[in-house]
PQR file with spaces between the fields and no chain letter, atoms N, CA, C, O and H, PARSE charges and radii, in Angstrom:
ATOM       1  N    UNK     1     -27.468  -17.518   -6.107 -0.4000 1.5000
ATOM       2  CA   UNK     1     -28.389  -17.352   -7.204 -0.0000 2.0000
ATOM       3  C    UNK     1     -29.730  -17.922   -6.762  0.5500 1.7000
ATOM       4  O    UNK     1     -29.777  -19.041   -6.250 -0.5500 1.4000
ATOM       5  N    UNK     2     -30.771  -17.216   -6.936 -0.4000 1.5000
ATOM       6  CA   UNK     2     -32.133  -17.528   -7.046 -0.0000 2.0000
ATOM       7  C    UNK     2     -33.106  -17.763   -8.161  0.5500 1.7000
ATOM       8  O    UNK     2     -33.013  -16.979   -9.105 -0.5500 1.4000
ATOM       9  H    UNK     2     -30.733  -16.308   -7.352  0.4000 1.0000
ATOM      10  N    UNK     3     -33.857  -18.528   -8.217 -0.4000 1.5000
ATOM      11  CA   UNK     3     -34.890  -18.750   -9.017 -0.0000 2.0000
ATOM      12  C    UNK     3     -36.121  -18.550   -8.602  0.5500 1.7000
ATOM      13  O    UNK     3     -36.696  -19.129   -7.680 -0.5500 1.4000
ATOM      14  H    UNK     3     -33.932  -19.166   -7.450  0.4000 1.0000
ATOM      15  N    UNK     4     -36.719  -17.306   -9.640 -0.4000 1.5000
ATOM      16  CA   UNK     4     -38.077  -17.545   -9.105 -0.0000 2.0000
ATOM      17  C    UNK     4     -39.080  -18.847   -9.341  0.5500 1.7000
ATOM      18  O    UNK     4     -38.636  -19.843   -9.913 -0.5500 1.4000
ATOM      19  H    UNK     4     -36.252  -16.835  -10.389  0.4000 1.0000
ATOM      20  N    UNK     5     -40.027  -18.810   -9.020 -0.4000 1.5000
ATOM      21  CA   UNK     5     -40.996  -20.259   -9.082 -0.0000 2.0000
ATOM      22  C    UNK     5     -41.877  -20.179  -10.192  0.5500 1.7000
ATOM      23  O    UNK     5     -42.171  -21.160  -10.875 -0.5500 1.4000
ATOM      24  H    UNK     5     -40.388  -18.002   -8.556  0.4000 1.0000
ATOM      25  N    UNK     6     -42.433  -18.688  -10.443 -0.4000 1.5000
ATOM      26  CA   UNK     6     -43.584  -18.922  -11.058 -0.0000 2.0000
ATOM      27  C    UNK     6     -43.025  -18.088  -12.319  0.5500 1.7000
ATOM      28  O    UNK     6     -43.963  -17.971  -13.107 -0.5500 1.4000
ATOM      29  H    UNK     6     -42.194  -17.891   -9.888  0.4000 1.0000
ATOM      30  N    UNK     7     -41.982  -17.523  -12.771 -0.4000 1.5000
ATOM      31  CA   UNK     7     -41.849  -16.502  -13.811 -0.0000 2.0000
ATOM      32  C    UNK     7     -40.059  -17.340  -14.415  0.5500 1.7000
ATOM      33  O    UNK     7     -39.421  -16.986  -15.406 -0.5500 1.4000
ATOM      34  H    UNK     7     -41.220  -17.617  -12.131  0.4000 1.0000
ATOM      35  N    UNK     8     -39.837  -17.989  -13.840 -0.4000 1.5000
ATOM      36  CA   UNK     8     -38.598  -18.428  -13.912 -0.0000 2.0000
ATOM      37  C    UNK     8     -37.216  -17.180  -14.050  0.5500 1.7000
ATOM      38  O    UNK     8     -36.240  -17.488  -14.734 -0.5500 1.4000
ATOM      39  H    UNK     8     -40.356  -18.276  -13.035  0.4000 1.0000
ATOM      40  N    UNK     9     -37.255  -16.133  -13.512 -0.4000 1.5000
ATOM      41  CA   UNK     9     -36.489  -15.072  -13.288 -0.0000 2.0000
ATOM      42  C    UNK     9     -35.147  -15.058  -12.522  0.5500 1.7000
ATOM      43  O    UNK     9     -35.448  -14.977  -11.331 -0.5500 1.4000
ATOM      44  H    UNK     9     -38.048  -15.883  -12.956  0.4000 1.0000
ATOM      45  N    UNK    10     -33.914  -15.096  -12.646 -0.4000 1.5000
ATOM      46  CA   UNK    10     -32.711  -15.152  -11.840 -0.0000 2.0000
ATOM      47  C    UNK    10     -32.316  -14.154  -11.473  0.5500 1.7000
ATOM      48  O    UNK    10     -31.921  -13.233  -12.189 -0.5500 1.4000
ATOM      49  H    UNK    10     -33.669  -15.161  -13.614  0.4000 1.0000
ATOM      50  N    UNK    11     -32.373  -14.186   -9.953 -0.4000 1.5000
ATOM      51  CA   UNK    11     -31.514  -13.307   -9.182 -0.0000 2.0000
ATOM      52  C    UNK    11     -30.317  -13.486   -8.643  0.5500 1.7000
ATOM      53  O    UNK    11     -30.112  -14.529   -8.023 -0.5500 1.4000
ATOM      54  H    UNK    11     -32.693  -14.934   -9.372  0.4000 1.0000
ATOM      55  N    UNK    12     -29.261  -12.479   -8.776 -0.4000 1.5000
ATOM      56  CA   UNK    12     -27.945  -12.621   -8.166 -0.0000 2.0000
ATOM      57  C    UNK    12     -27.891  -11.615   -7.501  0.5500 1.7000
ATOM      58  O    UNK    12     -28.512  -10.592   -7.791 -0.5500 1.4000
ATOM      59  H    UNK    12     -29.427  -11.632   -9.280  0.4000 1.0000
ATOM      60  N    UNK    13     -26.967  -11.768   -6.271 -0.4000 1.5000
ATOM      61  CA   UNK    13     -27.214  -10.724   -5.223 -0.0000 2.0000
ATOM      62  C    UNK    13     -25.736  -10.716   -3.695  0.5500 1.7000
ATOM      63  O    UNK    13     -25.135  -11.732   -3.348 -0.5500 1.4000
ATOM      64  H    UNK    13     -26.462  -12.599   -6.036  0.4000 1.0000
ATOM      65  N    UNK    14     -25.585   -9.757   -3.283 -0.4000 1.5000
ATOM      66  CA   UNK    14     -24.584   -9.583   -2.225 -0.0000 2.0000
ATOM      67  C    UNK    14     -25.502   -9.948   -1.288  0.5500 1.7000
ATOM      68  O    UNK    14     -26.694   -9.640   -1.323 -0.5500 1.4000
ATOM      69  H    UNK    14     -26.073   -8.931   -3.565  0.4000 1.0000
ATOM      70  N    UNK    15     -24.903  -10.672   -0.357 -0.4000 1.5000
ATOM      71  CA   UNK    15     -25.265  -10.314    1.198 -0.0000 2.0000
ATOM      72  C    UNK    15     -24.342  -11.286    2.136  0.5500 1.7000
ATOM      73  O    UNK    15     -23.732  -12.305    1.810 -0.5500 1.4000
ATOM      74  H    UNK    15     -23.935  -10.922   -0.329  0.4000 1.0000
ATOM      75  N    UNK    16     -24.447  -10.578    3.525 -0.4000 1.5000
ATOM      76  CA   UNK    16     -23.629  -10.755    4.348 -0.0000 2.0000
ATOM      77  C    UNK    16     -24.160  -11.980    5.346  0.5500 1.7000
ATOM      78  O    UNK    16     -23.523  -12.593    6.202 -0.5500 1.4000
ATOM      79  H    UNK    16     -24.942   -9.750    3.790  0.4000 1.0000
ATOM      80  N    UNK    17     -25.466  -12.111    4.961 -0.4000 1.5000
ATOM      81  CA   UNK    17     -26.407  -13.256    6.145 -0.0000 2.0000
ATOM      82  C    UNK    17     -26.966  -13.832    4.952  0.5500 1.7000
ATOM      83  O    UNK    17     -27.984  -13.325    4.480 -0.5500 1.4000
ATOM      84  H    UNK    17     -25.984  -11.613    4.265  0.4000 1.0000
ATOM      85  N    UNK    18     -26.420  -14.843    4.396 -0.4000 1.5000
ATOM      86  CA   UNK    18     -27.082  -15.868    3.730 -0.0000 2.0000
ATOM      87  C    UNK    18     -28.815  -16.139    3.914  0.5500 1.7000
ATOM      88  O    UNK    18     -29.750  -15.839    3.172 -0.5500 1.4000
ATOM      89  H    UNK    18     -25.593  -15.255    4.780  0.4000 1.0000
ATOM      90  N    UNK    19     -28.775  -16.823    5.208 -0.4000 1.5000
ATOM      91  CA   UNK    19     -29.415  -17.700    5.963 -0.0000 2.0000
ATOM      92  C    UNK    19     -30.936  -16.695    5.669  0.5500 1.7000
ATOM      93  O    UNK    19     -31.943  -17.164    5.140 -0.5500 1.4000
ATOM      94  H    UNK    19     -28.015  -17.067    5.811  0.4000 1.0000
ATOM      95  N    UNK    20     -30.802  -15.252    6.146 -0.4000 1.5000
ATOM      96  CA   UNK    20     -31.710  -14.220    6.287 -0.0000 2.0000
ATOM      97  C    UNK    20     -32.234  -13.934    5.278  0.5500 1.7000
ATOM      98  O    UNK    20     -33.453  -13.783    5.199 -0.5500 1.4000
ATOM      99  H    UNK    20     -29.984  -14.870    6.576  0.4000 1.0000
ATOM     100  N    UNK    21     -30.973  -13.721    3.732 -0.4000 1.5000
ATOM     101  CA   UNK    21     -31.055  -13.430    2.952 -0.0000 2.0000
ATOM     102  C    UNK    21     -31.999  -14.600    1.826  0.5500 1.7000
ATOM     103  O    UNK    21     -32.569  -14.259    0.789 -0.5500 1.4000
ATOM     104  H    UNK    21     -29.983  -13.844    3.796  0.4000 1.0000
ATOM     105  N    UNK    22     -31.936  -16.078    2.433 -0.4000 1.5000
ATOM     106  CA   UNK    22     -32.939  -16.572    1.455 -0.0000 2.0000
ATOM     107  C    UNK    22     -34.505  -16.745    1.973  0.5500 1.7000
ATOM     108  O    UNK    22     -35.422  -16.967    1.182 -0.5500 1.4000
ATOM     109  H    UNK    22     -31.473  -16.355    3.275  0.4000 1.0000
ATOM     110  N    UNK    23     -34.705  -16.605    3.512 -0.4000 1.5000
ATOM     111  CA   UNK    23     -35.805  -16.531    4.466 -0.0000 2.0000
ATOM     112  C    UNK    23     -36.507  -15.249    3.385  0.5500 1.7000
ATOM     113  O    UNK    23     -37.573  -15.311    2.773 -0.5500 1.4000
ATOM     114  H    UNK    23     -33.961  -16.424    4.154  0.4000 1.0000
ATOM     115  N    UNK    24     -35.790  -14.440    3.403 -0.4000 1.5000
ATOM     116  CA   UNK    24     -36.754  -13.090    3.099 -0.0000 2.0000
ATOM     117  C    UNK    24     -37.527  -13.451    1.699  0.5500 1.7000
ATOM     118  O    UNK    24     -38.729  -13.531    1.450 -0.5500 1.4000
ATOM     119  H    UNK    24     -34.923  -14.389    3.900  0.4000 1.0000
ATOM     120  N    UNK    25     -36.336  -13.642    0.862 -0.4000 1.5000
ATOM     121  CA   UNK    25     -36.861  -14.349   -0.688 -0.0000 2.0000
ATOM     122  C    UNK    25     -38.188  -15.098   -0.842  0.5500 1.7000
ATOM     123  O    UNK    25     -39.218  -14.793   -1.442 -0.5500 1.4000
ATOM     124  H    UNK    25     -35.359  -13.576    1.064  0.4000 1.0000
ATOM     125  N    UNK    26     -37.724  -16.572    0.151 -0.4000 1.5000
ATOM     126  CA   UNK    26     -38.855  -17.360   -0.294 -0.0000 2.0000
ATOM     127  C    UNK    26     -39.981  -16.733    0.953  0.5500 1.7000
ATOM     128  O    UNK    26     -41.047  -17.224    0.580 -0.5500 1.4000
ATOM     129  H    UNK    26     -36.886  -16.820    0.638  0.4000 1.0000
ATOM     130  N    UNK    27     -40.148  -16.285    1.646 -0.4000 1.5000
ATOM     131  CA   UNK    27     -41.636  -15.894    2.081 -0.0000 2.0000
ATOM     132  C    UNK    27     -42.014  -14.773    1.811  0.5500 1.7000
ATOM     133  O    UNK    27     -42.946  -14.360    2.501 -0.5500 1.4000
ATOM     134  H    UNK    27     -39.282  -15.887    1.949  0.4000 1.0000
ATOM     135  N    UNK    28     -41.572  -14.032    0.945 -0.4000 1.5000
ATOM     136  CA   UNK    28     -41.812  -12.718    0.087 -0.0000 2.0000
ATOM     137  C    UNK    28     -42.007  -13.266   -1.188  0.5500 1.7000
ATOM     138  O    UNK    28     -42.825  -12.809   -1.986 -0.5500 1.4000
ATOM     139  H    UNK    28     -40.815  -14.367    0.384  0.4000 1.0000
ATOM     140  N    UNK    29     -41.303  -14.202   -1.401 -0.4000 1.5000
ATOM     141  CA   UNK    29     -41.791  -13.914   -3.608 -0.0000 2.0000
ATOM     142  C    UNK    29     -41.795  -15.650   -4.128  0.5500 1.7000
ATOM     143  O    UNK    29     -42.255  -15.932   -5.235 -0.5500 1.4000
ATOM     144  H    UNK    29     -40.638  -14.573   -0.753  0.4000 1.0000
ATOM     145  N    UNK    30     -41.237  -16.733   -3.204 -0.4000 1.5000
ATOM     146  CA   UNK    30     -41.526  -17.826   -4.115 -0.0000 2.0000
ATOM     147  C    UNK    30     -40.097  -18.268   -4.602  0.5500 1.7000
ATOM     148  O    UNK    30     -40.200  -19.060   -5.539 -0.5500 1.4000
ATOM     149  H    UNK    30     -40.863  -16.504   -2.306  0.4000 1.0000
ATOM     150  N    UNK    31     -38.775  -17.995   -4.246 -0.4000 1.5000
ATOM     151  CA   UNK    31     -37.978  -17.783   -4.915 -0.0000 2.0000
ATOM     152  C    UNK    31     -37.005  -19.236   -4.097  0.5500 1.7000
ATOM     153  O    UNK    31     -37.085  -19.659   -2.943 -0.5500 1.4000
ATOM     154  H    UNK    31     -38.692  -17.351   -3.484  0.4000 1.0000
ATOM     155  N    UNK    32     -36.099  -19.716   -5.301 -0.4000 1.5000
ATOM     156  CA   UNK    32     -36.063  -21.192   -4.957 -0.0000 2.0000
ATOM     157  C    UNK    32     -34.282  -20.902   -5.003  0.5500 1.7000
ATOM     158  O    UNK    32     -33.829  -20.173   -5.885 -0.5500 1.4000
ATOM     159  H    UNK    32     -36.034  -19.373   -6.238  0.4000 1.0000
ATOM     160  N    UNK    33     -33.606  -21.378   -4.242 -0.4000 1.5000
ATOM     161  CA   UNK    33     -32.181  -21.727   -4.102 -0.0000 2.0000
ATOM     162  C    UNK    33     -31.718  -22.196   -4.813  0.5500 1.7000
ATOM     163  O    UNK    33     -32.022  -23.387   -4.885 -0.5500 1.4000
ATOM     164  H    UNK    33     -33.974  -21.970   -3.525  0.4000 1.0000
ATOM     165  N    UNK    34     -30.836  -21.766   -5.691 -0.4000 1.5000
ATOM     166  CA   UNK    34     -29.900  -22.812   -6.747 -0.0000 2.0000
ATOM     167  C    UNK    34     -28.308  -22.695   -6.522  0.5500 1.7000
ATOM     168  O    UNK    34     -27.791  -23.706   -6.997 -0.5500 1.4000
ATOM     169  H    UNK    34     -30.589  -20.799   -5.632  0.4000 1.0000
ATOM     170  N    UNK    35     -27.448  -21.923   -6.030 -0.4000 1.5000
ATOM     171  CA   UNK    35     -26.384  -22.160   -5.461 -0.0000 2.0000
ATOM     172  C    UNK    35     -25.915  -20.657   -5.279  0.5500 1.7000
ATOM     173  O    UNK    35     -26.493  -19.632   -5.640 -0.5500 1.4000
ATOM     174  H    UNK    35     -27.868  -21.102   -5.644  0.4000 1.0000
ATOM     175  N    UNK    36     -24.461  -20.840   -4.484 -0.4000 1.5000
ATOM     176  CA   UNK    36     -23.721  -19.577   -4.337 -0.0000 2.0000
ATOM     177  C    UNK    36     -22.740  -19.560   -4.077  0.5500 1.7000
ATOM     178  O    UNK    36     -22.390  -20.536   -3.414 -0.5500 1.4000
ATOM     179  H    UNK    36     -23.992  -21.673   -4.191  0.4000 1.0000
ATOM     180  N    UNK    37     -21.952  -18.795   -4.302 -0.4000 1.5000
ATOM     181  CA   UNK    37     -20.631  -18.421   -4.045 -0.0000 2.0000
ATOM     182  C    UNK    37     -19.478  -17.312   -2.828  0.5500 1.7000
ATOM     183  O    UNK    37     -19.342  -16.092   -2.742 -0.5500 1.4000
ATOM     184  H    UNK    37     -22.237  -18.002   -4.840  0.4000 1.0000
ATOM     185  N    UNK    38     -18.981  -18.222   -2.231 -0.4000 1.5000
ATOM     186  CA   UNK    38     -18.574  -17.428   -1.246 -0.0000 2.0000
ATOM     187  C    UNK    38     -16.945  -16.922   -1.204  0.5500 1.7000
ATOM     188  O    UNK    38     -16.000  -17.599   -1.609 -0.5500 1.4000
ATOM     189  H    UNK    38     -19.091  -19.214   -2.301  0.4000 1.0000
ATOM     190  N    UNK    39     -16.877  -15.840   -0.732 -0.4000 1.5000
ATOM     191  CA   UNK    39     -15.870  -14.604   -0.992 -0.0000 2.0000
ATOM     192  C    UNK    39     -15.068  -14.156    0.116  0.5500 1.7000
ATOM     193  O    UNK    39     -15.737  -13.252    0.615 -0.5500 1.4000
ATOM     194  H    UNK    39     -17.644  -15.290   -0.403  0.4000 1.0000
ATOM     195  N    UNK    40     -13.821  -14.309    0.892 -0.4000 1.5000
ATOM     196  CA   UNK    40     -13.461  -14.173    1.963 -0.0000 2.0000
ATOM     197  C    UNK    40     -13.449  -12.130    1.870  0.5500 1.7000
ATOM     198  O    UNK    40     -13.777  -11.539    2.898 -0.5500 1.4000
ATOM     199  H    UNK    40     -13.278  -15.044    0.486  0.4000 1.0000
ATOM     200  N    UNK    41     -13.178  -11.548    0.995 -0.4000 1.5000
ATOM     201  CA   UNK    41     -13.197   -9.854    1.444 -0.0000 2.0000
ATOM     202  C    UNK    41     -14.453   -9.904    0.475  0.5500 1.7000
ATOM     203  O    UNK    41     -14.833  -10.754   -0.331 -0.5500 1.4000
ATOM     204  H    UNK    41     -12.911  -12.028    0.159  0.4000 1.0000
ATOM     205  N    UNK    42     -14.963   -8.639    0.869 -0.4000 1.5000
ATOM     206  CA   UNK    42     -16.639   -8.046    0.528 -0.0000 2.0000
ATOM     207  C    UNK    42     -16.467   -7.730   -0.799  0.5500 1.7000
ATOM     208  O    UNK    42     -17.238   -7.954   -1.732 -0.5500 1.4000
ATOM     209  H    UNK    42     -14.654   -7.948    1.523  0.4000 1.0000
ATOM     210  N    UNK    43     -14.976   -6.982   -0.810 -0.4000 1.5000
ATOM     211  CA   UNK    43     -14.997   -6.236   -2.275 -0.0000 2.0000
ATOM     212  C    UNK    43     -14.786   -7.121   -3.301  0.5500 1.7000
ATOM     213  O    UNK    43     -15.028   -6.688   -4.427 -0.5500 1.4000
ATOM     214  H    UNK    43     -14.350   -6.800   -0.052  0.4000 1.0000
ATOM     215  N    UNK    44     -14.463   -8.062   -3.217 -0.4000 1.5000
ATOM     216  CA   UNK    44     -14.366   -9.748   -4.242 -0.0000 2.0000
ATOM     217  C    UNK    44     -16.107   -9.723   -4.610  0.5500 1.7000
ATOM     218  O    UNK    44     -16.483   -9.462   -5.753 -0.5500 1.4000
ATOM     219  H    UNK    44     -14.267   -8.414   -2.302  0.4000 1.0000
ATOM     220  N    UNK    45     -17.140  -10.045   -3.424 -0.4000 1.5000
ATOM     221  CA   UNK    45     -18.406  -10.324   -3.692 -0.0000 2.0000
ATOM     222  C    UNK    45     -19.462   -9.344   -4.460  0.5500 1.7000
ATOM     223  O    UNK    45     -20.468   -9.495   -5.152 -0.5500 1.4000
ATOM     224  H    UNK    45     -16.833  -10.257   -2.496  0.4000 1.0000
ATOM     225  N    UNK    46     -18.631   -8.186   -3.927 -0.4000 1.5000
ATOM     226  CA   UNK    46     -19.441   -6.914   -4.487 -0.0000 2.0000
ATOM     227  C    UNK    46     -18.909   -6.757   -5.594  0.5500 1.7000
ATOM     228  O    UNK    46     -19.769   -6.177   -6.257 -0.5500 1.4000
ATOM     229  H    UNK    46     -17.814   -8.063   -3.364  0.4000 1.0000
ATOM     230  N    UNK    47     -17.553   -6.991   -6.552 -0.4000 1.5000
ATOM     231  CA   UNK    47     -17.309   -7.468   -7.885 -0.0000 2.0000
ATOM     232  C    UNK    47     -17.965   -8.302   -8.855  0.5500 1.7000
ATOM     233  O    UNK    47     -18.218   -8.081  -10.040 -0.5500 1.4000
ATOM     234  H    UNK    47     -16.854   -7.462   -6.014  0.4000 1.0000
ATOM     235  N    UNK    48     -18.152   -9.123   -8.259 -0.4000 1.5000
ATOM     236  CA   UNK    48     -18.761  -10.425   -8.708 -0.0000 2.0000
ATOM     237  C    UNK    48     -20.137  -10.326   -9.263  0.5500 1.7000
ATOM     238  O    UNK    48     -20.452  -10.632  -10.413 -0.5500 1.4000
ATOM     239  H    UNK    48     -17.947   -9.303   -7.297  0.4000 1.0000
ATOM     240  N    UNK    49     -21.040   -9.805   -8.204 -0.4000 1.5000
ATOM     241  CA   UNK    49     -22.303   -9.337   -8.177 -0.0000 2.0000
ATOM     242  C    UNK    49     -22.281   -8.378   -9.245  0.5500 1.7000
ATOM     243  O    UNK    49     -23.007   -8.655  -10.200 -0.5500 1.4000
ATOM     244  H    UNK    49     -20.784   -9.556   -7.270  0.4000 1.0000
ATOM     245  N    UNK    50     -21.504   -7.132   -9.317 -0.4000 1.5000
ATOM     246  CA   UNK    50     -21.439   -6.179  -10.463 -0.0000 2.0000
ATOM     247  C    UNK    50     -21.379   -7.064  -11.220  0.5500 1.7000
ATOM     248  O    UNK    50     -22.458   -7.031  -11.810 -0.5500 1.4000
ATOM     249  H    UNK    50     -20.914   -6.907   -8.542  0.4000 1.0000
ATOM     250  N    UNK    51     -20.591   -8.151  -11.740 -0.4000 1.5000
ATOM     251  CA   UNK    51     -20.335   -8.677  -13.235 -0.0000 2.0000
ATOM     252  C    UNK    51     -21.589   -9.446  -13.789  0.5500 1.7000
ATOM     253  O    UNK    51     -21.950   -9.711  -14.936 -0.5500 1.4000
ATOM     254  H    UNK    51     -19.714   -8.177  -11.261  0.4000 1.0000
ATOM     255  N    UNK    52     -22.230   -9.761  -12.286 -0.4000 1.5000
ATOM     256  CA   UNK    52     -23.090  -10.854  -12.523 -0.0000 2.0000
ATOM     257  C    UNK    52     -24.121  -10.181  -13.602  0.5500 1.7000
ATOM     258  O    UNK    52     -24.385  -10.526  -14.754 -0.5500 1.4000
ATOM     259  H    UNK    52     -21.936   -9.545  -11.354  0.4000 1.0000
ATOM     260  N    UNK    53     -24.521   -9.283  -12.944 -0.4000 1.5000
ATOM     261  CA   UNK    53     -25.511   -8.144  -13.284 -0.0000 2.0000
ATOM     262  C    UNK    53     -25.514   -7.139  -14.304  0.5500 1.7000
ATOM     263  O    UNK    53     -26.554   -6.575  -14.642 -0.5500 1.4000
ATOM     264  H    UNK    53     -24.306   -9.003  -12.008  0.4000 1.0000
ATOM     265  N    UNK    54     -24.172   -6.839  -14.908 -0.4000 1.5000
ATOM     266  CA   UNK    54     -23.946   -5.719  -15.702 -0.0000 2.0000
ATOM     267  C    UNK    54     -23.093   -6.457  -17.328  0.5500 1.7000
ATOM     268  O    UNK    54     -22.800   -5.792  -18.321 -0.5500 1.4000
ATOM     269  H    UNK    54     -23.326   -7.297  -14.633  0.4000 1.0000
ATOM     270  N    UNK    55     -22.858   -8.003  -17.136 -0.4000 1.5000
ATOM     271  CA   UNK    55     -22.426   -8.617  -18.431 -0.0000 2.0000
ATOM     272  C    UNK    55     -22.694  -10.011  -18.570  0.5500 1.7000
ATOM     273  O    UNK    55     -22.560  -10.880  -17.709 -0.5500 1.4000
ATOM     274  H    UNK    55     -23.096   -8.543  -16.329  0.4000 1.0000
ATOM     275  N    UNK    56     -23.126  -10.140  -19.859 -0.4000 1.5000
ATOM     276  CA   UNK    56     -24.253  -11.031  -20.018 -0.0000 2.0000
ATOM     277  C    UNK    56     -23.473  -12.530  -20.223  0.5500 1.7000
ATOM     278  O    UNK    56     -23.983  -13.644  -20.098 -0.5500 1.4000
ATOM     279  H    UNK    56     -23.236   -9.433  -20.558  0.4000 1.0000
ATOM     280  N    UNK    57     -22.253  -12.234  -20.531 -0.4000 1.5000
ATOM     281  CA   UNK    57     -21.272  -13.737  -20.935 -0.0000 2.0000
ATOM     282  C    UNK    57     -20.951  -14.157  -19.754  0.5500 1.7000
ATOM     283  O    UNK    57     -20.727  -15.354  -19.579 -0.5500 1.4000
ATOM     284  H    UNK    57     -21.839  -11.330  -20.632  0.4000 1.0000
ATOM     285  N    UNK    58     -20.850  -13.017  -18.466 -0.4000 1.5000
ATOM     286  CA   UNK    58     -20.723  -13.417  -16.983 -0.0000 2.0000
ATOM     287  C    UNK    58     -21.585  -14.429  -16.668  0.5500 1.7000
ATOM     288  O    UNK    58     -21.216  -15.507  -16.205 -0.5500 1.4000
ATOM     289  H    UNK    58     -21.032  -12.044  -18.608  0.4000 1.0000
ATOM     290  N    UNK    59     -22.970  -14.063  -16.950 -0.4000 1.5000
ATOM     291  CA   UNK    59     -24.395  -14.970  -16.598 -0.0000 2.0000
ATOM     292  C    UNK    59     -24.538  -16.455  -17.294  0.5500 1.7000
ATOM     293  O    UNK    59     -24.917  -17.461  -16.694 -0.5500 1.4000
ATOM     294  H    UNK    59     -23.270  -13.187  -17.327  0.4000 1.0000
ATOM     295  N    UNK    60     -24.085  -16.376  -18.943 -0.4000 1.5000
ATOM     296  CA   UNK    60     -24.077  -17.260  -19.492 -0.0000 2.0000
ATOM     297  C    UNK    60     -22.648  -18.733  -18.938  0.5500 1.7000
ATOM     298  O    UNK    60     -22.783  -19.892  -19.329 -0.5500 1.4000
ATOM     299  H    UNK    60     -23.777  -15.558  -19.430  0.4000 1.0000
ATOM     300  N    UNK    61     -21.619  -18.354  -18.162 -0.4000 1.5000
ATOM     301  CA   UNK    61     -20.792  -19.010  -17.941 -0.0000 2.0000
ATOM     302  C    UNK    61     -21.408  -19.725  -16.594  0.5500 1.7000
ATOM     303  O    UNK    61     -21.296  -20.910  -16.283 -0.5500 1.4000
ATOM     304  H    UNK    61     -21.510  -17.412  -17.845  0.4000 1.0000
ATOM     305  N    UNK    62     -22.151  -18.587  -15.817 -0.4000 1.5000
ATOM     306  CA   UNK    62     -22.387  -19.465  -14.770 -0.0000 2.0000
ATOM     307  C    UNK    62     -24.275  -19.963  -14.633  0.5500 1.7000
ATOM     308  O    UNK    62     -25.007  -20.397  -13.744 -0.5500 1.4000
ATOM     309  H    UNK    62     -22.242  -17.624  -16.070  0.4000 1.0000
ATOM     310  N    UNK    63     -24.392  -19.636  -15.863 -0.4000 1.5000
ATOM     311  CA   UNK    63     -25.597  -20.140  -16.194 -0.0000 2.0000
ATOM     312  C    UNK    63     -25.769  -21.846  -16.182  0.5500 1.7000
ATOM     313  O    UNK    63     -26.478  -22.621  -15.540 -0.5500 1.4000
ATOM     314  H    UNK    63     -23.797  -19.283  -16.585  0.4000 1.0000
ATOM     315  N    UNK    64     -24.356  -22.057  -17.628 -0.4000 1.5000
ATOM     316  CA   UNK    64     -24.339  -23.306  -18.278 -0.0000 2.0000
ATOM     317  C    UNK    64     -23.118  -24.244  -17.350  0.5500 1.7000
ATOM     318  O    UNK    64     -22.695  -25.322  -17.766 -0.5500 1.4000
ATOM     319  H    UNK    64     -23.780  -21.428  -18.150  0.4000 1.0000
ATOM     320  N    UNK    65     -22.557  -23.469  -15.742 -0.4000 1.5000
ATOM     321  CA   UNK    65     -22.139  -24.482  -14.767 -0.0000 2.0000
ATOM     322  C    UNK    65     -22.983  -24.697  -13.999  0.5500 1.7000
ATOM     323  O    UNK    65     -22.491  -25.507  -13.212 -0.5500 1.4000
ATOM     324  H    UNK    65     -22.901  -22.593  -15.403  0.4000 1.0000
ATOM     325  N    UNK    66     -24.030  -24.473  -13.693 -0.4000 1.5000
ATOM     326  CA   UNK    66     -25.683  -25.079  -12.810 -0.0000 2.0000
ATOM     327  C    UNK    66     -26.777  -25.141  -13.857  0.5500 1.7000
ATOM     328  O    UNK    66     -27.906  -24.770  -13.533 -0.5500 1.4000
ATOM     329  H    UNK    66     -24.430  -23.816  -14.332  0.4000 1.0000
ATOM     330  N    UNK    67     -26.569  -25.526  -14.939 -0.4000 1.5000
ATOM     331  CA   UNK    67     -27.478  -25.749  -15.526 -0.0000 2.0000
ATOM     332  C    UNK    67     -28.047  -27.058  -15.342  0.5500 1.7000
ATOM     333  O    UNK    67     -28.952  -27.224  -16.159 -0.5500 1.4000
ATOM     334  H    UNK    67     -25.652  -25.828  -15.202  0.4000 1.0000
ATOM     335  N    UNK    68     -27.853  -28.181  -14.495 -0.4000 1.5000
ATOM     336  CA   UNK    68     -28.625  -29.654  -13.665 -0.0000 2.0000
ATOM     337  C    UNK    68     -29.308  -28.037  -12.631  0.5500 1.7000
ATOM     338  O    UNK    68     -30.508  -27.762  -12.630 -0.5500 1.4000
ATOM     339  H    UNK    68     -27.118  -28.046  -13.831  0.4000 1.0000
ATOM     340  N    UNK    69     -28.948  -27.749  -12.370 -0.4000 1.5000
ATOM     341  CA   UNK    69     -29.603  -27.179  -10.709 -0.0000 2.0000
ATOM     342  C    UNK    69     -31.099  -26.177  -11.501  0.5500 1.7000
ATOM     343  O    UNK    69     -32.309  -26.385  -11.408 -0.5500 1.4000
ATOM     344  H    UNK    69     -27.974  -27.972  -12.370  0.4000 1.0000
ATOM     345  N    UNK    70     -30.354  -25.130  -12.218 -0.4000 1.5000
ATOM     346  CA   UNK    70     -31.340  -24.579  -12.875 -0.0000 2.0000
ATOM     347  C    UNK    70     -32.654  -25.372  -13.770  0.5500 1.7000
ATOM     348  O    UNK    70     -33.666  -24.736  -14.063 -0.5500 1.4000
ATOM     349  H    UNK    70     -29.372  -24.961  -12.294  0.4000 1.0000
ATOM     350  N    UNK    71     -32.475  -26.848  -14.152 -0.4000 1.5000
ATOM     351  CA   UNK    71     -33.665  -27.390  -14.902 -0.0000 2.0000
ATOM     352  C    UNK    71     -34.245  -28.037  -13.109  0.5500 1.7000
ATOM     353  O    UNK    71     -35.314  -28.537  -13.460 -0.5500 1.4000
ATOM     354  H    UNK    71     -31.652  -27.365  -13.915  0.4000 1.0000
ATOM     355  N    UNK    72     -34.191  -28.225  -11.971 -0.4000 1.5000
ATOM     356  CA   UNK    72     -35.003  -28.991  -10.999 -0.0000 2.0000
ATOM     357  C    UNK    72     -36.073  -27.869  -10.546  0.5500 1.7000
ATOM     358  O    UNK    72     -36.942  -28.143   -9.718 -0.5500 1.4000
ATOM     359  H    UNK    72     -33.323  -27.818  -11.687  0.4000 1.0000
């Protein structure tokens, strides 16, 4: 999960290179690390990501378990 800096906007997202995947973020848009979750098969992560994205009680559960991370 990402946070943007200046709009406070959350992104959730698949990817296979972490490391790449938050490089691009913060020197493209400002966007700040707040945690993530890792998935030994793809199709677990690419689930996840669908739920993240497509239902809103999904967001709210893992909203209000990083919610210390989300107020820094």
């Amino acid at each position: 999960m990402l946070k943007n800096r200046v709009n406070k906007e959350l992104y959730y997202g698949y990817t296979n290179n972490l490391e790449r995947r938050l490089k691009e973020h913060e020197i493209e848009n400002g966007w700040k690390f707040i945690g993530c979750e890792g998935y030994a098969a793809e199709l677990d992560a690419r689930e996840r990501e669908r739920k993240l994205k497509h239902y809103g009680q999904t967001r709210t559960h893992l909203k209000n378990r990083l919610r210390k991370s989300l107020e820094l």
